[in-house]
MIDREN-307859 format. One record per residue (C-alpha): x, y, z; residue number from 1; residue in three letters. Coordinates in nm, 3 decimals. Example, Ala and Ser with C-alpha at 12.3 -4.5 7.8 and 13.67 -1.06 7.14 Angstrom:
2
1.230 -0.450 0.780 1 ALA;
1.367 -0.106 0.714 2 SER;
***
This chain:
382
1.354 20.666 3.259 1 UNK;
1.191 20.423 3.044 2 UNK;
1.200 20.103 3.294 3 UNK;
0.899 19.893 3.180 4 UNK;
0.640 19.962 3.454 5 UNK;
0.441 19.633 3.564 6 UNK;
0.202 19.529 3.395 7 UNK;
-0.167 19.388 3.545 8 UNK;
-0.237 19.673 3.831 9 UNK;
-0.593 19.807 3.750 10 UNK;
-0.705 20.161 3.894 11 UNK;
-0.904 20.093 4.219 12 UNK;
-1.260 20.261 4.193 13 UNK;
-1.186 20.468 4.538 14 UNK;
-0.888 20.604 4.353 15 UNK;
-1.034 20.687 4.068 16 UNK;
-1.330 20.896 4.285 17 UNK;
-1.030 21.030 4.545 18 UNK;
-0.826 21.200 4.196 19 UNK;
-1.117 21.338 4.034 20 UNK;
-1.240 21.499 4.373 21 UNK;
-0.948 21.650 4.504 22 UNK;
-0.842 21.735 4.132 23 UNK;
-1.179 21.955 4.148 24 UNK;
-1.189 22.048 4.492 25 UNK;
-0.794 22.209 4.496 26 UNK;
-0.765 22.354 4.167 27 UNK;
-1.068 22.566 4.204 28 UNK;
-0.907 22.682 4.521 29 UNK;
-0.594 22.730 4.374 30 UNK;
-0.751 22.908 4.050 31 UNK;
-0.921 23.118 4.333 32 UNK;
-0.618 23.231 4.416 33 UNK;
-0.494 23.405 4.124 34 UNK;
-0.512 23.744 4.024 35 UNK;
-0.604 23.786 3.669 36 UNK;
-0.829 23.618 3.408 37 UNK;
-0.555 23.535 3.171 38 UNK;
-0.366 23.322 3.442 39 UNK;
-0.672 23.204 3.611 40 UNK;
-0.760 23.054 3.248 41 UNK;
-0.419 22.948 3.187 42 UNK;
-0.408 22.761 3.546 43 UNK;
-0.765 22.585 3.387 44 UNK;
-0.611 22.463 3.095 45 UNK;
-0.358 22.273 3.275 46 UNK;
-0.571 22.095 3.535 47 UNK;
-0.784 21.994 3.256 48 UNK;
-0.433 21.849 3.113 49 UNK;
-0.341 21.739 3.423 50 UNK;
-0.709 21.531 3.433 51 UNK;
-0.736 21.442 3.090 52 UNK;
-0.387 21.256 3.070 53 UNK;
-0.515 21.033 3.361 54 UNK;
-0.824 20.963 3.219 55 UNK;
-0.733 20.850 2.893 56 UNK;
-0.382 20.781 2.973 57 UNK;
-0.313 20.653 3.310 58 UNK;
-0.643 20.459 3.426 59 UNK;
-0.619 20.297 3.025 60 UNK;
-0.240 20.190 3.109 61 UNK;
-0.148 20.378 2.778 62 UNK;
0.097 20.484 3.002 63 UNK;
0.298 20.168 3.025 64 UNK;
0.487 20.174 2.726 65 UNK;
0.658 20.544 2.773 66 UNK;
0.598 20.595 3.166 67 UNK;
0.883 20.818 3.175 68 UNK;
0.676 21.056 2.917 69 UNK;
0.349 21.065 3.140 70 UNK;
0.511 21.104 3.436 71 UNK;
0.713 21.371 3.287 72 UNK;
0.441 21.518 3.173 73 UNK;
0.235 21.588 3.527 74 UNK;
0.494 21.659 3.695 75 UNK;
0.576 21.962 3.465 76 UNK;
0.221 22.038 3.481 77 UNK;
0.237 22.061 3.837 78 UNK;
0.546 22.258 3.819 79 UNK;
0.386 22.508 3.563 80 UNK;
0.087 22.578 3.820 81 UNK;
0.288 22.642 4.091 82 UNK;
0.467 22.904 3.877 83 UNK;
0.143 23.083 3.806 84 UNK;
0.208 23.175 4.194 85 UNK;
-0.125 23.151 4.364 86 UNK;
-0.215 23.270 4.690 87 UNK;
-0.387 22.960 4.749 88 UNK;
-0.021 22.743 4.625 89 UNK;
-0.067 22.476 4.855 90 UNK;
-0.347 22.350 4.660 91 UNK;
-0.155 22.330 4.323 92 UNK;
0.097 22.114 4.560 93 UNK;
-0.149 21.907 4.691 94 UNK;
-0.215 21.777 4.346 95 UNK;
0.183 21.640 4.400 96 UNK;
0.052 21.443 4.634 97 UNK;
-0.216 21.267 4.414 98 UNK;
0.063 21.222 4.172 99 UNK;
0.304 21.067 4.437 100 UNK;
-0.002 20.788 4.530 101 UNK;
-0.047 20.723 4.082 102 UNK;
0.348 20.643 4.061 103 UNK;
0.344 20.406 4.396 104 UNK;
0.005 20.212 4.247 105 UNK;
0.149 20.115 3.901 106 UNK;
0.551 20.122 3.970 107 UNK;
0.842 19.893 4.114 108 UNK;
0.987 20.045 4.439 109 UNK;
1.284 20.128 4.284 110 UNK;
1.141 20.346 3.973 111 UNK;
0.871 20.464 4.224 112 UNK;
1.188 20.603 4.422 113 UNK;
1.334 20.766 4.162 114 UNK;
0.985 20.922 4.033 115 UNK;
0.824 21.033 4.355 116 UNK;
1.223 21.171 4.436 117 UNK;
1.184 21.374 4.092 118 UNK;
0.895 21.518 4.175 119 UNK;
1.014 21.597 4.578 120 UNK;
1.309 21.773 4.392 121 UNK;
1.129 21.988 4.158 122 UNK;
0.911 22.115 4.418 123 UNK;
1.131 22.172 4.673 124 UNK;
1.355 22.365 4.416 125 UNK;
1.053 22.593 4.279 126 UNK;
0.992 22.664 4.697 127 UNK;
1.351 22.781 4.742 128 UNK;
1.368 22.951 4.419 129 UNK;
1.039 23.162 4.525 130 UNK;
1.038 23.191 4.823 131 UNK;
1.381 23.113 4.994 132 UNK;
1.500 22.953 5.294 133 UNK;
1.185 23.030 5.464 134 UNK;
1.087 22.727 5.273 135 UNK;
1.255 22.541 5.441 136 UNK;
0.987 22.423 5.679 137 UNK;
0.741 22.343 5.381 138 UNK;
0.996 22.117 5.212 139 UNK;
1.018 21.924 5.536 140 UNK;
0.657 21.906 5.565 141 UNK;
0.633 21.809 5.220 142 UNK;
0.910 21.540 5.271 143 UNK;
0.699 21.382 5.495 144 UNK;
0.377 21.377 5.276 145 UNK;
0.557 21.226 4.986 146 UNK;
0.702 20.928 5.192 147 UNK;
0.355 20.865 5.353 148 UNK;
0.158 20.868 4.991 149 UNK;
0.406 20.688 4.840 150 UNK;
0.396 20.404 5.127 151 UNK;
0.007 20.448 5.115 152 UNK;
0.055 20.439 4.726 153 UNK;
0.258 20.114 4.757 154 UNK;
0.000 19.950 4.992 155 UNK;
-0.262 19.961 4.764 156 UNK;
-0.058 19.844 4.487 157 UNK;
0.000 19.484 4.742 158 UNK;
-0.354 19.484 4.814 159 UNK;
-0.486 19.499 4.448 160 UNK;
-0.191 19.206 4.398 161 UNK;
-0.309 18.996 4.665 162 UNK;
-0.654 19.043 4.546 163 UNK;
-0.574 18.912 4.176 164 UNK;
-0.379 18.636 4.365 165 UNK;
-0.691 18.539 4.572 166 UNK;
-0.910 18.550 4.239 167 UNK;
-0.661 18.368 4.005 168 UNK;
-0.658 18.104 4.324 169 UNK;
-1.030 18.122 4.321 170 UNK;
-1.041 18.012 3.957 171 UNK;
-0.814 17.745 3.953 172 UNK;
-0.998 17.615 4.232 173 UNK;
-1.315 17.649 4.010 174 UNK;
-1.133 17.454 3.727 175 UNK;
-1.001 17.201 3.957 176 UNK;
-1.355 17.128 4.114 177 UNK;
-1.479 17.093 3.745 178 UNK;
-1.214 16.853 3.655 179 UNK;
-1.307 16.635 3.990 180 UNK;
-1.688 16.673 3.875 181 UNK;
-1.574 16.530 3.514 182 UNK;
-1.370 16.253 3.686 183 UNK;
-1.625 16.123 3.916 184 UNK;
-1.899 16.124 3.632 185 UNK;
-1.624 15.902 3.424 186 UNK;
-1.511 15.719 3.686 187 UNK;
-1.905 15.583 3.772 188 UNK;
-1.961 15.534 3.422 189 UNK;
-1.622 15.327 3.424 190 UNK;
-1.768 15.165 3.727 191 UNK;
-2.094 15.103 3.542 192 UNK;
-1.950 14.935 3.234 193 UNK;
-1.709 14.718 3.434 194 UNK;
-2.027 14.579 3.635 195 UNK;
-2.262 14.517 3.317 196 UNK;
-1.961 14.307 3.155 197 UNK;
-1.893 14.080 3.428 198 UNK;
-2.223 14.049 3.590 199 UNK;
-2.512 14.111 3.320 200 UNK;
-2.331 14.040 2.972 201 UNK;
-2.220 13.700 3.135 202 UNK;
-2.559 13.605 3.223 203 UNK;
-2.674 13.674 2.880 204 UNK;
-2.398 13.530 2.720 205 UNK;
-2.511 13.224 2.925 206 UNK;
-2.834 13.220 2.838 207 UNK;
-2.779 13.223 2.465 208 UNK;
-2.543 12.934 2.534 209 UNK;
-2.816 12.713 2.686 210 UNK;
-3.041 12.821 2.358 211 UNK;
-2.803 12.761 2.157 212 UNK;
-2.768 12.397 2.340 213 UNK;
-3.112 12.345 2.386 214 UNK;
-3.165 12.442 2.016 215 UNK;
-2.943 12.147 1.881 216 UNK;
-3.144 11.893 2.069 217 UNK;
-3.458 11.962 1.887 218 UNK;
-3.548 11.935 1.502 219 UNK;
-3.689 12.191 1.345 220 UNK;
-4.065 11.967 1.375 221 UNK;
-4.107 12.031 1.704 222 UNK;
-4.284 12.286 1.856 223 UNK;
-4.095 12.430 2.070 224 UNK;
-3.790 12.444 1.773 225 UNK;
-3.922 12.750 1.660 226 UNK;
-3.934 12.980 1.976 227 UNK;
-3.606 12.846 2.124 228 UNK;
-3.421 13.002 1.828 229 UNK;
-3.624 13.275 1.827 230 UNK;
-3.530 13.320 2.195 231 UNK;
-3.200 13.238 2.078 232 UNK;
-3.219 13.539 1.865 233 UNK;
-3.298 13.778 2.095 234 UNK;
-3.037 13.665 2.343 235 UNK;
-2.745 13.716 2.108 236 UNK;
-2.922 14.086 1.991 237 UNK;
-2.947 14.113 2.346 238 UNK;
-2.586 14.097 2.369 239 UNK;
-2.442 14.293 2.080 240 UNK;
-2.644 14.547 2.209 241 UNK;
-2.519 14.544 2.580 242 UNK;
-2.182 14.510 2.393 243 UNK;
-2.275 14.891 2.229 244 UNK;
-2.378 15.026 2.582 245 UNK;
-2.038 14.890 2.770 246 UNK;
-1.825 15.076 2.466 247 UNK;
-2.086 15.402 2.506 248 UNK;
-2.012 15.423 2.872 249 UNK;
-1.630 15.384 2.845 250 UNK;
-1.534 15.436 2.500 251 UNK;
-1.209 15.235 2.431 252 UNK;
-1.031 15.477 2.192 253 UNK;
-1.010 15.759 2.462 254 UNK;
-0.839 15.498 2.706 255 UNK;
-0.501 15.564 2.643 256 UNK;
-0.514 15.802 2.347 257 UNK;
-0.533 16.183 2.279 258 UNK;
-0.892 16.273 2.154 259 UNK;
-0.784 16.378 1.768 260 UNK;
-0.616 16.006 1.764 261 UNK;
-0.911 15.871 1.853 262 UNK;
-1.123 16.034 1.648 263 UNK;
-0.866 15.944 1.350 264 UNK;
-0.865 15.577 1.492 265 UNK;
-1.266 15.562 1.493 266 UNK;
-1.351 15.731 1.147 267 UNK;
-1.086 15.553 0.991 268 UNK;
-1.213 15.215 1.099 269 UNK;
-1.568 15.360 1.026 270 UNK;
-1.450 15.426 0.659 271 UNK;
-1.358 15.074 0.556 272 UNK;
-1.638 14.891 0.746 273 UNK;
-1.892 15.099 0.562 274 UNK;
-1.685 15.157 0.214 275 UNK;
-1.792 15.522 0.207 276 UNK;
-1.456 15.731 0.113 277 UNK;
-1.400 15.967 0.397 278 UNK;
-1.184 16.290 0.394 279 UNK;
-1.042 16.357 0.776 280 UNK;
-0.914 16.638 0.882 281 UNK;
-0.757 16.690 1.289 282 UNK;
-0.436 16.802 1.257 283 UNK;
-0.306 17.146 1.519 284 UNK;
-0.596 17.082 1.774 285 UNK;
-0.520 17.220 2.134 286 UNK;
-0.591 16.952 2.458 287 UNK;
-0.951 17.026 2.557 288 UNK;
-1.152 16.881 2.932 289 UNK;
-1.227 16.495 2.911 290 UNK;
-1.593 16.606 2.916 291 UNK;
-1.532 16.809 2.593 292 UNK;
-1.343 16.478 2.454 293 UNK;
-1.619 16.195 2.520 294 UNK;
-1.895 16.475 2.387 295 UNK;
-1.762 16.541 2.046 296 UNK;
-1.635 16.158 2.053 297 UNK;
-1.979 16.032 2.073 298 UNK;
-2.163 16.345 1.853 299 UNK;
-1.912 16.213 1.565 300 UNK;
-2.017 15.843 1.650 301 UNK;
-2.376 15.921 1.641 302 UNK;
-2.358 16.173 1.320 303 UNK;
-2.144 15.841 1.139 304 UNK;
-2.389 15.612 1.216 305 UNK;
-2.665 15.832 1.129 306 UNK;
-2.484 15.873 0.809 307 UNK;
-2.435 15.506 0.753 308 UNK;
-2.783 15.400 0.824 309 UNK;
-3.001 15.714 0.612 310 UNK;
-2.766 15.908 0.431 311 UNK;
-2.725 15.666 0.108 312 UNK;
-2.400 15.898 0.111 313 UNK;
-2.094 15.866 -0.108 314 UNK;
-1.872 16.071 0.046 315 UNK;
-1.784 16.222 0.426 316 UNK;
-1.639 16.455 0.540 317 UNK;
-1.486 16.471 0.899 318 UNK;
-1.299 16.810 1.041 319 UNK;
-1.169 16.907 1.405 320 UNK;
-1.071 17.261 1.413 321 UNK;
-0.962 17.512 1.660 322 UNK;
-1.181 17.870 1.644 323 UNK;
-1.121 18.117 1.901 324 UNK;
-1.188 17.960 2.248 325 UNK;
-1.387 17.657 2.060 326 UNK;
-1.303 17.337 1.955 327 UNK;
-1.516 17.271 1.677 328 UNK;
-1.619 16.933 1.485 329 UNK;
-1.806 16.902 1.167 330 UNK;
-1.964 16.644 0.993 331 UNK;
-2.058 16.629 0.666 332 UNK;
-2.211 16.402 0.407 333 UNK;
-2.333 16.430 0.059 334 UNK;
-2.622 16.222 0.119 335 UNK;
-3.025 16.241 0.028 336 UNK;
-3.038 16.460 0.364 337 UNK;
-3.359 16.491 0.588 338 UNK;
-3.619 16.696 0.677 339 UNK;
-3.509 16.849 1.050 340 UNK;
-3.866 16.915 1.167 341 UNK;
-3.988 16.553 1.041 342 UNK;
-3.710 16.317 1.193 343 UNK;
-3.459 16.457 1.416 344 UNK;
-3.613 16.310 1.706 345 UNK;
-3.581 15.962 1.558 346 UNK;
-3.179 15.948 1.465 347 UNK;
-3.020 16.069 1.797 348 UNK;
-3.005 16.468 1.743 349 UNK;
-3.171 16.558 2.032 350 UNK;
-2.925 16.312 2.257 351 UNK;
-2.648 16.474 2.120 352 UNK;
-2.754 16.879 2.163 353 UNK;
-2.871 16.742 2.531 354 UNK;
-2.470 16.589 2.556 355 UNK;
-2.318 16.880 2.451 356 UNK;
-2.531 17.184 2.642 357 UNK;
-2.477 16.980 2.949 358 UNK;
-2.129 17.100 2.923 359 UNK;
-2.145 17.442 2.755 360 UNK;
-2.123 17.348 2.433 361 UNK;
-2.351 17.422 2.072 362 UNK;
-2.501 17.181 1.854 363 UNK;
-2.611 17.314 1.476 364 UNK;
-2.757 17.078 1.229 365 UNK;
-2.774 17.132 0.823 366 UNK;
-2.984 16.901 0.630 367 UNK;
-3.274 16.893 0.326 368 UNK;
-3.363 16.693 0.106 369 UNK;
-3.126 16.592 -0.151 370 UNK;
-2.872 16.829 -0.030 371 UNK;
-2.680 16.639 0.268 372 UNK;
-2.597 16.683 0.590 373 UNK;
-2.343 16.860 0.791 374 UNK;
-2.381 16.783 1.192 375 UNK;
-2.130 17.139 1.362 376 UNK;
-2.074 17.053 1.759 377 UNK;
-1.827 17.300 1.964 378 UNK;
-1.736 17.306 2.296 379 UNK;
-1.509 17.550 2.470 380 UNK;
-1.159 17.483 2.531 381 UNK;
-1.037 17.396 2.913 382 UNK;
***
């Protein structure tokens, strides 16, 4: 009998207490019951078998590979200390009974059938075999035990299922309200871009405009020459840098891409607008939460431009890489480097630790002087 047993039932605690007690309780009666030293320490022996396989066999599920072997095991246990013939028997076979409720817990019906039969049978032919047909009336009272712990066996077995159903449920309505959470945050930030570029970017494209006119109607002798294209100025910075915000709030590369195309897209681009050769790395990286993909999207934004404004760098290096339950990116340059404790406030490192904790994730940051930089963000997979 070597029918896989299924898998994922765990031990109940009140099963656990309900073995060990009655385990305790009946074989010292039973152990009572015998005559001599020699058997009474032989009848020891195998309840401490009997307890130890559970222990470190049944409530481990080392079981589950060779069931047919534990089972096979108590039972002849069982068997053995009923042979040892105490006056006090019935509490040897009451130990049947806790072995009856084990095979119900962990087993299909069928096998469960078949097991809790085998042991019925072995019993009931030990009873006849010692002490006749006036056994008779304990095998019928045992048939009736052995139906009601198996049902009571099976019940608990539906219960702990229904309970892992309700928890599994329970988590992927956990995960579903952290998905809505994630949407509604992008979905307002969508919001927010779409109203700065048609209300506020207008305006200030507008304005510039009417500099820009008001500009060419003036020489550079008069007065007011000078502050108009100042003004001028700061209308069309104004703009490039409301341009900047729009594309932070709503990056366009994770529109209609996966996050490692992106990333490829962006540092790619990055590369030949800065001339600094760039080794890339993204290949075999598993689908993580759009959260996770818009916080490592803008860490490597903000490490590349960090990189292109201080670094004096020659070479980058850019890696996405799967470890354990992480996605990780890294970062690195082979630039002058920085002193953490003396700038990291003033190129964005705080902004992007803050991004990533908000969302579970780890910033770590490598720098010195003359020795580079290599910016590590991870965030756990969905």
């Amino acid at each position: 009998m070597t029918t896989p047993i299924r898998q994922g039932i765990p031990v109940p605690s009140f099963l656990d207490v309900a073995t060990y007690v009655s385990l305790a309780a009946m074989s010292l009666l039973g152990i009572s019951g015998l005559p001599g030293l020699a058997s009474q320490l032989m009848a020891l022996g195998l309840v401490l078998c009997f307890g130890l396989l559970y222990h470190f066999v049944f409530r481990s599920r080392r079981y589950q590979r060779t069931p047919g072997l534990y089972f096979g095991a108590q039972i002849l246990i069982l068997c053995l200390l009923f042979l040892l013939r105490s006056d006090n028997e019935d509490a040897f076979n009451f130990l049947f009974l806790i072995l009856t409720i084990h095979i119900a817990v962990v087993s299909p019906a069928r096998l469960a059938i078949l097991w809790i039969a085998a042991g019925f049978g072995m019993l009931s032919l030990l009873i006849l075999t010692t002490v006749g047909l006036g056994g008779l009336y304990a095998i019928l009272f045992y048939s009736v035990t052995f139906v009601v712990c198996g049902f009571f066996g099976y019940t608990i077995q539906q219960v702990e299922r229904e309970r892992d159903r309700n928890q599994q449920l329970v988590e992927e309505l956990q995960a579903a309200q952290q998905r809505l959470r994630e949407l509604a945050v992008i979905e307002e930030r969508n919001r927010l871009a779409r109203d700065l570029h048609d209300s506020v970017k207008q305006q200030v494209f507008a304005v510039s405009m009417q500099l820009g006119a008001a500009r060419t109607l003036l020489n550079d002798q008069n007065p007011a020459y000078g502050p108009v294209t100042e003004a001028e100025r700061l209308a069309r910075q104004a703009g490039a840098e409301l341009t900047t915000l729009i594309r932070q709030l709503r990056p366009p590369h994770l529109e209609s891409k996966t996050f490692p195309e992106a990333l490829q897209e962006y540092v790619t681009d990055w590369a030949r607008q800065n001339g600094i050769p760039t080794d890339l790395n993204v290949a075999g990286v598993p689908s993580i939460s759009s959260a996770g993909d818009e916080s490592l999207f803008r860490v490597a934004q903000e490490a590349l431009a960090n990189v292109a404004r201080h670094s004096n760098a020659r070479h980058v290096t850019v890696e996405l890489a799967h470890r354990e339950n992480e996605i990780v990116l890294r970062v690195e340059d082979d630039g002058v480097g920085f002193e953490l404790g003396q700038v990291e406030k003033g190129i964005g490192l705080d902004s992007m630790r803050e991004r990533l904790e908000a969302i579970g994730g780890h910033l770590s940051i490598s720098s010195g002087s003359s020795n580079g930089t290599r910016v590590t963000a991870a965030v756990r997979r969905s």
